[in-house]
ROKE-726676 format. One record per residue: x, y, z of N, C-alpha, C in turn; residue in one letter; residue number from 1. Coordinates in pm, whole numbers, plus 50000, padded with zeros to 5 digits. Layout:
# ROKE-726676
> n_px, n_py, n_pz, ca_px, ca_py, ca_pz, c_px, c_py, c_pz, resn, resi
> X, Y, Z, X, Y, Z, X, Y, Z, A, NUM
...
***
This chain:
# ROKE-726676
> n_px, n_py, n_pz, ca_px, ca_py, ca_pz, c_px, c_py, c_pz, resn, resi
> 25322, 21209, 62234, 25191, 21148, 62241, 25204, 21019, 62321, X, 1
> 25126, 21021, 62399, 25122, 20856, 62478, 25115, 20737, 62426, X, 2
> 25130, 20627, 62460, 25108, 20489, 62360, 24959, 20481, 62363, X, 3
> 24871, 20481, 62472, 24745, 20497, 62427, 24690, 20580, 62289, X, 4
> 24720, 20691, 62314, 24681, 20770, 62225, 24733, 20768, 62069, X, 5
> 24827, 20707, 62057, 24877, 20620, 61955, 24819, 20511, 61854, X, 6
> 24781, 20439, 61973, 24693, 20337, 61927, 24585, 20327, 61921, X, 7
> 24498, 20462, 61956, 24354, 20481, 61951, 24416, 20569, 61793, X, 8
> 24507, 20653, 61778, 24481, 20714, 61669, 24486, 20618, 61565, X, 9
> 24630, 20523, 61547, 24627, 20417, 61480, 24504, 20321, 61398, X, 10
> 24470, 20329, 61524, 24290, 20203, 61494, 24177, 20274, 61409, X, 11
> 24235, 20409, 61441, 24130, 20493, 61414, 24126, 20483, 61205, X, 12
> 24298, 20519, 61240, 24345, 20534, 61080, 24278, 20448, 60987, X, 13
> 24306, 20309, 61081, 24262, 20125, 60996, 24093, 20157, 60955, X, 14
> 24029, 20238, 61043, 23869, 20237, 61020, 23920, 20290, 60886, X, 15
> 23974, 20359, 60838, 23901, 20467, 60724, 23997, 20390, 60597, X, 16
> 23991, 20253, 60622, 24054, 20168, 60513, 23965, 20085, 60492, X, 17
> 23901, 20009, 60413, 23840, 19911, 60398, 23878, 19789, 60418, X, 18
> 23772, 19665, 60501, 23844, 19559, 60494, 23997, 19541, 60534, X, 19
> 24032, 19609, 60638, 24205, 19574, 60696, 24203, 19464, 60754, X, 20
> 24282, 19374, 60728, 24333, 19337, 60860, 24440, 19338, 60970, X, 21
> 24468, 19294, 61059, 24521, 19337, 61198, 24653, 19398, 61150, X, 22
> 24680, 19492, 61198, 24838, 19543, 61184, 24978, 19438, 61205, X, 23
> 25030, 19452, 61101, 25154, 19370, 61151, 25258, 19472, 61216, X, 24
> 25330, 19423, 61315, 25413, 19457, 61424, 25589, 19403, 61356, X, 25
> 25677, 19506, 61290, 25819, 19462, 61232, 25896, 19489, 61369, X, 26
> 25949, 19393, 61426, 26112, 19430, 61488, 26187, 19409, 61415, X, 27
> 26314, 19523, 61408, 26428, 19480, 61335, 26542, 19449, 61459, X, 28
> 26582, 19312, 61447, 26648, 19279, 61567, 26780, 19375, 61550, X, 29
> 26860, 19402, 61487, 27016, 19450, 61483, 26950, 19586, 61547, X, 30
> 26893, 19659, 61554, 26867, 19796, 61604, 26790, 19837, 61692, X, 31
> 26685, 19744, 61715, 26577, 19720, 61773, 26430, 19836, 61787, X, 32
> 26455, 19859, 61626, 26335, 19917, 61572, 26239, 19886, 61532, X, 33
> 26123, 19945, 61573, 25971, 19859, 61609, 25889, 19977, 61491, X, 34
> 25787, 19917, 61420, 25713, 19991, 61325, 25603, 19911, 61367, X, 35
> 25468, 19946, 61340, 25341, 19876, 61336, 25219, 19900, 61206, X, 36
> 25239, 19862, 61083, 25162, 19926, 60969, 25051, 19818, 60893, X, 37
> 24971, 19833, 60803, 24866, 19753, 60778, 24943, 19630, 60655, X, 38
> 25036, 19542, 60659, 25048, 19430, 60616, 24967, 19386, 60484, X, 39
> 24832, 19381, 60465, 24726, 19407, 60399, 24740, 19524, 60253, X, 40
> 24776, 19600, 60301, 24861, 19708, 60205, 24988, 19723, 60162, X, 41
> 25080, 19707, 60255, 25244, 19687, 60255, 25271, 19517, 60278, X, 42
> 25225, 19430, 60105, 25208, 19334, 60149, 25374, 19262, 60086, X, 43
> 25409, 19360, 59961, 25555, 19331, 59906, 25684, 19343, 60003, X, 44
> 25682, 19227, 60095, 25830, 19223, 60152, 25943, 19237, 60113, X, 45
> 26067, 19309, 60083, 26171, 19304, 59991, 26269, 19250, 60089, X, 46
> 26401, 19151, 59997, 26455, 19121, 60036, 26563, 19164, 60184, X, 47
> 26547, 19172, 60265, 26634, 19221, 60383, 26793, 19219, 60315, X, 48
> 26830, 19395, 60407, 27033, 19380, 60308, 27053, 19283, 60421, X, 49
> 27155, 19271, 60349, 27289, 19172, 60438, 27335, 19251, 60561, X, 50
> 27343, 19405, 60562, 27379, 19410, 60714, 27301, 19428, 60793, X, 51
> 27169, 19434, 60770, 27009, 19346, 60878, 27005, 19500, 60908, X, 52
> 27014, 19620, 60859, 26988, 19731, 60875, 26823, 19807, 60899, X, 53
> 26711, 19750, 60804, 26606, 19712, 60821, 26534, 19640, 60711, X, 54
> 26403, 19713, 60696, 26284, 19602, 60563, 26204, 19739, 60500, X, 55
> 26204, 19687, 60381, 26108, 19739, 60294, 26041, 19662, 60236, X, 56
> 25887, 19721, 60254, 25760, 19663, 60155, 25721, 19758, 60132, X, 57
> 25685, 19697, 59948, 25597, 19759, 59833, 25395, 19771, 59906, X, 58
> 25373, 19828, 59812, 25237, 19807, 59810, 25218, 19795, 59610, X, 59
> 25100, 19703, 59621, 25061, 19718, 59456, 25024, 19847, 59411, X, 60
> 25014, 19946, 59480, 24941, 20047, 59423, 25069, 20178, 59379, X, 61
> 25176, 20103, 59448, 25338, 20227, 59373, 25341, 20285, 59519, X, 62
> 25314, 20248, 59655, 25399, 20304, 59794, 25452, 20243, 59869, X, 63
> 25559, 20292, 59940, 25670, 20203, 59973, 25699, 20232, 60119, X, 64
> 25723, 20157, 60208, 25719, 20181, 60371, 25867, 20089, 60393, X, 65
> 25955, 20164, 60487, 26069, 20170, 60536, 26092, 20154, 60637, X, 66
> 26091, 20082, 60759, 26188, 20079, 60877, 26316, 20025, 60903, X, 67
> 26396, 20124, 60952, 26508, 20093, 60958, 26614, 20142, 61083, X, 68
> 26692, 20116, 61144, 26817, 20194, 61178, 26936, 20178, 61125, X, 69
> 27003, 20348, 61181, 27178, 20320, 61181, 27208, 20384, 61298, X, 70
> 27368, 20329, 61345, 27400, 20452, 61432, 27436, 20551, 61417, X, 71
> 27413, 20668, 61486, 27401, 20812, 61469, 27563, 20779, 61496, X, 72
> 27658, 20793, 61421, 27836, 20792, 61448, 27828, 20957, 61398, X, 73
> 27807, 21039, 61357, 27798, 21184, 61366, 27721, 21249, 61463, X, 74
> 27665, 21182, 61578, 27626, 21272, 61685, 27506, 21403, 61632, X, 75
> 27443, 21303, 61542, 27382, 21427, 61438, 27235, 21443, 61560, X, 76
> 27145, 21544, 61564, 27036, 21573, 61581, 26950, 21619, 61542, X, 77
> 26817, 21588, 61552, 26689, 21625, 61517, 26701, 21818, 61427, X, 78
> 26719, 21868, 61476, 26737, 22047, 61422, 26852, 21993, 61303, X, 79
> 26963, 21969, 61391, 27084, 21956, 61276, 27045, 21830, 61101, X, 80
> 26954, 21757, 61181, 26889, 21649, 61038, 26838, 21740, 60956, X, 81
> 26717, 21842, 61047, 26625, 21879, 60936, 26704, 21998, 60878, X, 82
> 26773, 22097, 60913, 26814, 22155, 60882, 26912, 22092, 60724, X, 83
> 26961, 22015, 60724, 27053, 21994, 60625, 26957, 21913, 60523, X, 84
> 26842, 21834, 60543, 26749, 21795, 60431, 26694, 21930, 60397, X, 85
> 26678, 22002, 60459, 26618, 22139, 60425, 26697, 22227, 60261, X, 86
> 26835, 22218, 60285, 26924, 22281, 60192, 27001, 22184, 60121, X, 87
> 26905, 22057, 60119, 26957, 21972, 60011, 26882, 21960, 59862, X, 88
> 27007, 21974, 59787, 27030, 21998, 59625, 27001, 21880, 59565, X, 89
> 26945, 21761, 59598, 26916, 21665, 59555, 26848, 21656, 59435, X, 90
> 26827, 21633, 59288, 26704, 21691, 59221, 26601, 21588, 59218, X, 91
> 26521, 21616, 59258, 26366, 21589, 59238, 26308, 21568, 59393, X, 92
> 26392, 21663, 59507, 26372, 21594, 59659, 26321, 21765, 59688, X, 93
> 26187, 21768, 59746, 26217, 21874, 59818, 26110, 21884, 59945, X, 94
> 26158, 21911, 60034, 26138, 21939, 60224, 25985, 22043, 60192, X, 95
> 25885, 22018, 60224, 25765, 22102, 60233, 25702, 22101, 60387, X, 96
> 25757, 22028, 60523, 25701, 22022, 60585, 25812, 21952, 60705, X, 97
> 25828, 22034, 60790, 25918, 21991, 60883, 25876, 21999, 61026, X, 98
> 25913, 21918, 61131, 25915, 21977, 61244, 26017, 21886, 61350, X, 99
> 26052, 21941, 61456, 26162, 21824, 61515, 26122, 21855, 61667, X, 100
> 26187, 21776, 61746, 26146, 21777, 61930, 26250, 21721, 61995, X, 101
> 26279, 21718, 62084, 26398, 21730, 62222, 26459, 21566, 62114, X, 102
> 26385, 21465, 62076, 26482, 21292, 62021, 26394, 21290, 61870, X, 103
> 26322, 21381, 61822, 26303, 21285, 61677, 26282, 21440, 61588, X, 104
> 26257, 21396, 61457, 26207, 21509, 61364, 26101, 21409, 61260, X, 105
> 26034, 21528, 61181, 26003, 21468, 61063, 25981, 21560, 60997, X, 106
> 25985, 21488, 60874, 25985, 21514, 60741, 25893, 21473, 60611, X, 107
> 25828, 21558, 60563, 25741, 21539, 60434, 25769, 21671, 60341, X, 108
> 25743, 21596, 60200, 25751, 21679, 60118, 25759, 21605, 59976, X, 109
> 25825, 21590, 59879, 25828, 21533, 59741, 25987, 21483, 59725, X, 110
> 25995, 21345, 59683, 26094, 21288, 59635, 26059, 21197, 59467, X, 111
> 26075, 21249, 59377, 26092, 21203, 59255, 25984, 21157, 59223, X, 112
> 25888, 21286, 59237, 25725, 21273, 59225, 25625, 21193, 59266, X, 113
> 25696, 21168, 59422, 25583, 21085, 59512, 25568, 21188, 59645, X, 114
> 25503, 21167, 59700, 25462, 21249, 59819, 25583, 21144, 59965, X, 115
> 25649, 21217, 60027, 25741, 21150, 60153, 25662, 21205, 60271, X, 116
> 25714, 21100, 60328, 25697, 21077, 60476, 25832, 21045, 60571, X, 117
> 25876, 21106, 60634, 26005, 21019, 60725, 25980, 21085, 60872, X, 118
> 26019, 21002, 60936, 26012, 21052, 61117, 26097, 20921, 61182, X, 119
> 26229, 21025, 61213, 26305, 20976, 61315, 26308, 20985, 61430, X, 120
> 26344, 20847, 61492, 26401, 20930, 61697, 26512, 20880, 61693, X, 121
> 26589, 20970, 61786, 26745, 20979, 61783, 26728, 20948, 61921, X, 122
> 26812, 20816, 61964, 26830, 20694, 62092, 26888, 20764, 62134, X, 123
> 26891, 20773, 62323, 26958, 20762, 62395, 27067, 20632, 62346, X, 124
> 27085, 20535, 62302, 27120, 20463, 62267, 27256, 20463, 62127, X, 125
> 27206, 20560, 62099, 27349, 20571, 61942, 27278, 20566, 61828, X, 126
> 27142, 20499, 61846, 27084, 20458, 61727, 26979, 20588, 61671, X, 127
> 26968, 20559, 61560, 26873, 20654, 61455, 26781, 20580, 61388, X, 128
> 26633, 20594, 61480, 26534, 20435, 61391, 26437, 20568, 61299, X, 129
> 26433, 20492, 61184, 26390, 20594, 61114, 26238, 20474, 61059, X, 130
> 26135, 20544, 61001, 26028, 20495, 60930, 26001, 20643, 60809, X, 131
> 26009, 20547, 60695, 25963, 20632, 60563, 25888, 20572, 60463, X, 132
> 25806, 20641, 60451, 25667, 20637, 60387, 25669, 20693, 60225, X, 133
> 25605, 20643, 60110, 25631, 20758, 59975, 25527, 20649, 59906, X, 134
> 25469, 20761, 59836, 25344, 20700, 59783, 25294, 20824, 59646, X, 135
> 25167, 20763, 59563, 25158, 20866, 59443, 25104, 20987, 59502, X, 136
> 25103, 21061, 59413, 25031, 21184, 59482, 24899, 21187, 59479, X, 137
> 24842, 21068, 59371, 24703, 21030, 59316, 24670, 21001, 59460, X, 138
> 24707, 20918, 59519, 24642, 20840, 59667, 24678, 20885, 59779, X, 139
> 24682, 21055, 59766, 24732, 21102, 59890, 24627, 21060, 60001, X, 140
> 24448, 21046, 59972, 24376, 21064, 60038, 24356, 20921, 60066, X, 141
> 24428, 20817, 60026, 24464, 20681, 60094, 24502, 20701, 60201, X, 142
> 24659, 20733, 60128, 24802, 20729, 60255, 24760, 20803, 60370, X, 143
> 24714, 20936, 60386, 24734, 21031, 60453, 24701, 21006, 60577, X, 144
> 24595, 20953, 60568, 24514, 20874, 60691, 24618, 20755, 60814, X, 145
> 24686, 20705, 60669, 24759, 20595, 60762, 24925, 20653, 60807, X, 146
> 24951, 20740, 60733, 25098, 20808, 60778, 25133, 20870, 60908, X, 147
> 25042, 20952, 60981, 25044, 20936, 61113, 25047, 20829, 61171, X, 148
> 24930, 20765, 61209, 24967, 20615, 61282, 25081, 20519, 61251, X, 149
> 25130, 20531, 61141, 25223, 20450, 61085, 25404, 20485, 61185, X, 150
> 25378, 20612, 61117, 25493, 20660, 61172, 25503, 20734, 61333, X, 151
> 25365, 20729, 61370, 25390, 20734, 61544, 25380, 20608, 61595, X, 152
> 25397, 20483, 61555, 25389, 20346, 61596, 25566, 20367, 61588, X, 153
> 25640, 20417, 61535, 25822, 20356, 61581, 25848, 20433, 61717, X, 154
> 25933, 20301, 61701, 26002, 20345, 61867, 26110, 20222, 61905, X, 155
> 26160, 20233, 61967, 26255, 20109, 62020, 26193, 20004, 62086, X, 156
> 26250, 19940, 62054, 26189, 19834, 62141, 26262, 19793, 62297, X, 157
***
């Protein structure tokens, strides 16, 4: 999808929220992974780890938004990711919705009775910037709206 079309879908998302204001824009400098999500909602900043890997914020309402990288040191890819979340035994995790393309995949489905979101791109670079999304299942018809735009806003910077 183009960056235009991104950000018309994006804006679009913010209409069908009440009262937003402007998107905040995260770089994570060590990786140089870029997210763009409504601040306003994802207003619980959590402490950054120590190896500046990325950030998580809460929302009051129990959903939680993720950007982050690592480097891909297994040479792993998009088919080879989803494929192995696919036949993972994890209990309470399970893959309902996959798809992947020439640098990213994603992923939705249920992790420990919240509804997931994840969509990676795999760098020319080494890196793996990932954004993940998980929220109740009560407010799917919140989230749903903003999980596209959310997670087609990463990219490198």
């Amino acid at each position: 999808m183009k960056r235009r079309q991104v950000t018309l879908v994006f804006l679009a998302a913010l209409t069908a929220v009440p009262a937003m204001a402007a998107p905040f824009t995260y770089v994570n400098e060590r990786f140089g992974t870029v997210c763009t999500f409504p601040d306003e909602i994802f207003n619980d900043r959590q402490p950054e780890p120590e190896n500046g890997d990325g950030q998580v914020w809460l929302s009051a309402d129990g959903a939680s938004l993720t950007c982050s990288g690592i480097f891909n040191v297994d040479n792993d890819t998009p088919k080879g990711f989803v494929a192995e979340e696919k036949t993972s035994k994890e209990p309470g995790y399970e893959v309902t919705y996959s798809k992947t393309g020439k640098d990213w995949a994603v992923l939705s489905g249920l992790k420990d009775g919240k509804i997931f979101y994840e969509r990676r791109l795999f760098g020319r670079d080494g890196v793996i910037r990932t954004v993940w999304i998980d929220y109740p299942p009560a407010l799917k018809s919140k989230y749903d709206p903003l999980v596209s735009a959310i997670a087609g806003s990463l990219k490198a910077r």
